[in-house]
C-alpha positions in Angstrom: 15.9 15.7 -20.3 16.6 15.3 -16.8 16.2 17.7 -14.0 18.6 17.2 -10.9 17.8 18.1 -7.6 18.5 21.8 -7.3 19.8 23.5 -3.5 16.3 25.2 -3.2 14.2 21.6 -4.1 16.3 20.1 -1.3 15.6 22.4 1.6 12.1 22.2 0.7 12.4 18.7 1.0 14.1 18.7 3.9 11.3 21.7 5.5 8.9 19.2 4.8 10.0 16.1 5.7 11.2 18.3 8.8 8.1 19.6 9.6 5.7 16.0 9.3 8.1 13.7 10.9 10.2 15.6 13.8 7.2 15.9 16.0 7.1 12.4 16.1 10.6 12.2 16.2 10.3 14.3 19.5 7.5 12.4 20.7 10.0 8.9 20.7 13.2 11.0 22.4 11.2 11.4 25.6 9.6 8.7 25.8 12.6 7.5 27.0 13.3 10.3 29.0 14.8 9.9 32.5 13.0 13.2 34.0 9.0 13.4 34.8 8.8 16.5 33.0 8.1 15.8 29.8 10.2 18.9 28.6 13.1 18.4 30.4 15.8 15.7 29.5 17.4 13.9 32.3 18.8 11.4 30.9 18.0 8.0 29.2 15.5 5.6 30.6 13.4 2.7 30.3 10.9 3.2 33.2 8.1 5.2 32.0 7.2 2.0 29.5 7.3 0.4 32.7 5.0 2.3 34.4 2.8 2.3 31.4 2.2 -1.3 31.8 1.6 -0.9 35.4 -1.4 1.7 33.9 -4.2 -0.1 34.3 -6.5 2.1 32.7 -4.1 2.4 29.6 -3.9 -1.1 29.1 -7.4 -1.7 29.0 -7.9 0.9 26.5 -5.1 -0.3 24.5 -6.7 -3.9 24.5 -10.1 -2.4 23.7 -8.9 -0.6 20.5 -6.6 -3.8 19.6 -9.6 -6.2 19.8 -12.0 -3.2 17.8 -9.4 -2.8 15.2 -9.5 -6.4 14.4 -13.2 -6.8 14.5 -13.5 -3.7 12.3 -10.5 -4.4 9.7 -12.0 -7.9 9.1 -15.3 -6.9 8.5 -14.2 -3.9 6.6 -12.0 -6.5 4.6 -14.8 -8.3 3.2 -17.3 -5.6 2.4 -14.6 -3.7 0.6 -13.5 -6.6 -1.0 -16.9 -7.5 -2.4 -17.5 -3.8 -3.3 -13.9 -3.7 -5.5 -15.1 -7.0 -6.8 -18.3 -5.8 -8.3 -16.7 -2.2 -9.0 -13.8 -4.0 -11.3 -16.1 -6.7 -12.8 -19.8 -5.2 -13.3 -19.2 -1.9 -15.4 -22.7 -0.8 -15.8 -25.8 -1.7 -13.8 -28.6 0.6 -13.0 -27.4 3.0 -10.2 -23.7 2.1 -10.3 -22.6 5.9 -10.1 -24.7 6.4 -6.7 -23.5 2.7 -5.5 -19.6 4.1 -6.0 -20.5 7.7 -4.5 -21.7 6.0 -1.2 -18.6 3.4 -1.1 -15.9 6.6 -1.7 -17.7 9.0 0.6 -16.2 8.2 3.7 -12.9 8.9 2.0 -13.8 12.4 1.2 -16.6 13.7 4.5 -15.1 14.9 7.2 -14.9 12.9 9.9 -17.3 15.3 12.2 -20.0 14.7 9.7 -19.5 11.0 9.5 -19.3 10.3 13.1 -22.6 12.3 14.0 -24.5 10.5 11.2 -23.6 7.5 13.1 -24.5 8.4 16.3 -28.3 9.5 15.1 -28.9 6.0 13.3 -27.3 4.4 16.5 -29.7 6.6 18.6 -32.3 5.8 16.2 -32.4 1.9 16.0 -31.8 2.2 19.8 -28.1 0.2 19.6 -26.7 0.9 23.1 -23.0 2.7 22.1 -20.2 0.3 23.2 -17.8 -1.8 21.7 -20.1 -3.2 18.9 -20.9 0.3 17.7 -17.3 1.5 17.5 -16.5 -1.5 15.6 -19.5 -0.7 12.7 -18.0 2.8 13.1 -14.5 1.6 12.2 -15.7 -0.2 9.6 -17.8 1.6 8.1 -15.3 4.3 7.2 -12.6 2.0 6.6 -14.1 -0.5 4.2 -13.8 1.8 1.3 -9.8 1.9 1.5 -10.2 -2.0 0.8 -12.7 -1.6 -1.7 -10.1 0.7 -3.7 -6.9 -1.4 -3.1 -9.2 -4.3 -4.1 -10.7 -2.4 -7.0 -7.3 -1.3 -8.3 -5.6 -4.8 -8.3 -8.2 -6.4 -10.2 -8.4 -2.9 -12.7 -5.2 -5.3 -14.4 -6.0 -8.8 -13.5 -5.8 -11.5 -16.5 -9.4 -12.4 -16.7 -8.4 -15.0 -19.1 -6.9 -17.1 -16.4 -10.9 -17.3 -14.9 -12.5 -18.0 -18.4 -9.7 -20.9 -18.8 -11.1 -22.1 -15.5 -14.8 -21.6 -16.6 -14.1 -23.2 -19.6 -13.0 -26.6 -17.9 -15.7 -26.7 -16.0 -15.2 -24.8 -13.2 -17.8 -23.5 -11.1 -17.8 -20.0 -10.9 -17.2 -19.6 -7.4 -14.8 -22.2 -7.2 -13.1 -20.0 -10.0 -13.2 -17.7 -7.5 -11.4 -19.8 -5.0 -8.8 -20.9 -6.2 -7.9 -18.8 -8.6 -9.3 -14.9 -8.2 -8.8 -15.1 -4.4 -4.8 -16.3 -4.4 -3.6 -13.3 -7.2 -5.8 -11.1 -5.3 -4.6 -11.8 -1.6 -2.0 -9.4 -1.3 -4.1 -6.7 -2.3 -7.0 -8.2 0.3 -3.9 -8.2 3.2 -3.2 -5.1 2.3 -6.6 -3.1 2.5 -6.8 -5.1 6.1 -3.3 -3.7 7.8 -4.5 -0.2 6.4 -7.9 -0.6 8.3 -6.3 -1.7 11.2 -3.9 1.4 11.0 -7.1 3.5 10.9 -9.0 1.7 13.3 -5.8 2.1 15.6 -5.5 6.1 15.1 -9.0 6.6 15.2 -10.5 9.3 17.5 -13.1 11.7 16.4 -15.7 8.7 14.9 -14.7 7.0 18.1 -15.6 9.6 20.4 -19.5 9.2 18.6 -20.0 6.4 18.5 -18.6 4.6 21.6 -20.0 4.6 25.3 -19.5 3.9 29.2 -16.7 1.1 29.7 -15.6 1.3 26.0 -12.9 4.1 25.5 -10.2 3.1 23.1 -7.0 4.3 23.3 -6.6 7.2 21.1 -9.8 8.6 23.5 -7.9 8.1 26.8 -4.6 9.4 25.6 -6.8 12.5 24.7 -8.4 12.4 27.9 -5.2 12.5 29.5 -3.2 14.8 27.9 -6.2 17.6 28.7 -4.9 17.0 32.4 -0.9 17.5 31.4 1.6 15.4 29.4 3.0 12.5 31.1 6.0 10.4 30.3 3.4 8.0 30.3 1.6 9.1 27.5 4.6 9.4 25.7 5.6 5.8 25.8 2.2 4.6 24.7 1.6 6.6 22.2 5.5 5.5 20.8 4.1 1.9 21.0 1.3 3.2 18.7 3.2 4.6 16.3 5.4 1.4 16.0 2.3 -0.6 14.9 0.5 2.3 12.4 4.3 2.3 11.2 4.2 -1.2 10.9 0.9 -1.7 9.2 1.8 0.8 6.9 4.8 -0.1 5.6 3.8 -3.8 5.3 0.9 -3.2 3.3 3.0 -0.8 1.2 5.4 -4.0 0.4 3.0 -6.0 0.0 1.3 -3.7 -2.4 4.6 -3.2 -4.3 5.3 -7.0 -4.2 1.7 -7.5 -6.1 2.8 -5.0 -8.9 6.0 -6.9 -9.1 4.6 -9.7 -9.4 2.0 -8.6 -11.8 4.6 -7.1 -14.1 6.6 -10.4 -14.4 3.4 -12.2 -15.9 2.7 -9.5 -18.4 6.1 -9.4 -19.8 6.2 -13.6 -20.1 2.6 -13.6 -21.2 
């Protein structure tokens, strides 16, 4: 039996969609708006990206959170990818459930929580806050995402394509290599573009776990926008949008690309 979309299930769509997206929507019009009050159209214009990049303070927050995002999605990358790895492949050792509980809590404590329990171990190894302990923030939270994506692609990987390697020899990390690694890479991109994204947004861990001279950009938009709204501010945070938007959508491709992919060697196999 199937069920059409009824009048009342698309105006709730519509609501919805409405009510997530034409914020944002709002946030791009006047971006390119002509008039220095942010509320008043005057026309279409270019200048206020200009003067954005004139914004010395902007940029350097922009390139702070560009170079933490990376540092943090990388690092996040390969802890979460070794945490899927054992997840998939090792279905019971002792203290497995509290190993998977600590990897999936970040996705699930409220940011608050998770960005004062990193300021008192900061405090408490005496790590001056800066750039290096935003980037163990970032990935500290982030590394889980990878670890599912990870954990989920390899849920349905053949394993008899590593014991055929195994069985010709193989070592098993050059199994590994060359041929767990390749099927799993989309996956691995995947989890990365999504830590960036979050890296990117982040503000409340940040605002924990960073210190003098490193305020990433979600921080100084924040600071700024406590002073007044400025066509500024508008234009960067479009910019920002653009790459989350990016990230996101290219990991979701990717991610569809995998199960494609996947699907075509079940049904030959």
């Amino acid at each position: 039996m199937q069920l059409g979309l009824t009048r009342f299930n698309w105006c709730s769509l519509a609501v919805g969609l409405g009510f997530l997206y034409l914020p944002i929507l709002i946030l791009i019009l006047y971006s390119f708006n002509e008039s220095k009050l942010v509320t008043v159209w005057g026309g279409f214009s270019l200048k206020w990206y200009g003067e954005m990049f004139n914004n010395e303070r902007l940029l350097n927050a922009a390139w702070l959170s560009v170079k933490v995002a990376i540092a943090a999605s990388t690092l996040a990358t390969i802890l979460g990818t070794l945490a899927g790895f054992v997840m998939a492949r090792f279905r019971q050792f002792p203290g497995r459930t509290l190993f998977s509980g600590m990897i999936f809590a970040p996705m699930v404590m409220p940011e608050i929580i998770t960005g004062l329990a990193l300021l008192l171990t900061f405090v408490a190894l005496g790590i001056d806050r800066g750039q290096l302990t935003v980037t163990l923030a970032h990935a500290s939270f982030s590394f889980c995402f990878v670890a599912v994506i990870v954990q989920s692609r390899l849920a349905d990987f053949d394993i008899s394509l590593e014991e055929a390697a195994l069985d010709l020899g193989c070592r098993p990390f050059k199994t590994f290599m060359i041929i767990t690694l390749p099927l799993i890479l989309p996956a691995i991109i995947s989890g990365w573009l999504l830590s960036f994204a979050l890296s990117m947004d982040d503000l409340v861990i940040a605002s924990f776990a960073t210190g003098p001279g490193a305020t990433t950009l979600p921080m100084q938009i924040y600071s700024q926008v406590r002073l007044g709204v400025t066509p500024e501010i508008n234009a960067i945070s479009t910019i920002l949008i653009g790459i989350v938007a990016t990230g996101v959508v290219v990991a979701s491709y990717l991610q569809k690309r995998q199960r494609s992919q996947t699907f075509a060697v079940n049904q030959q196999a």
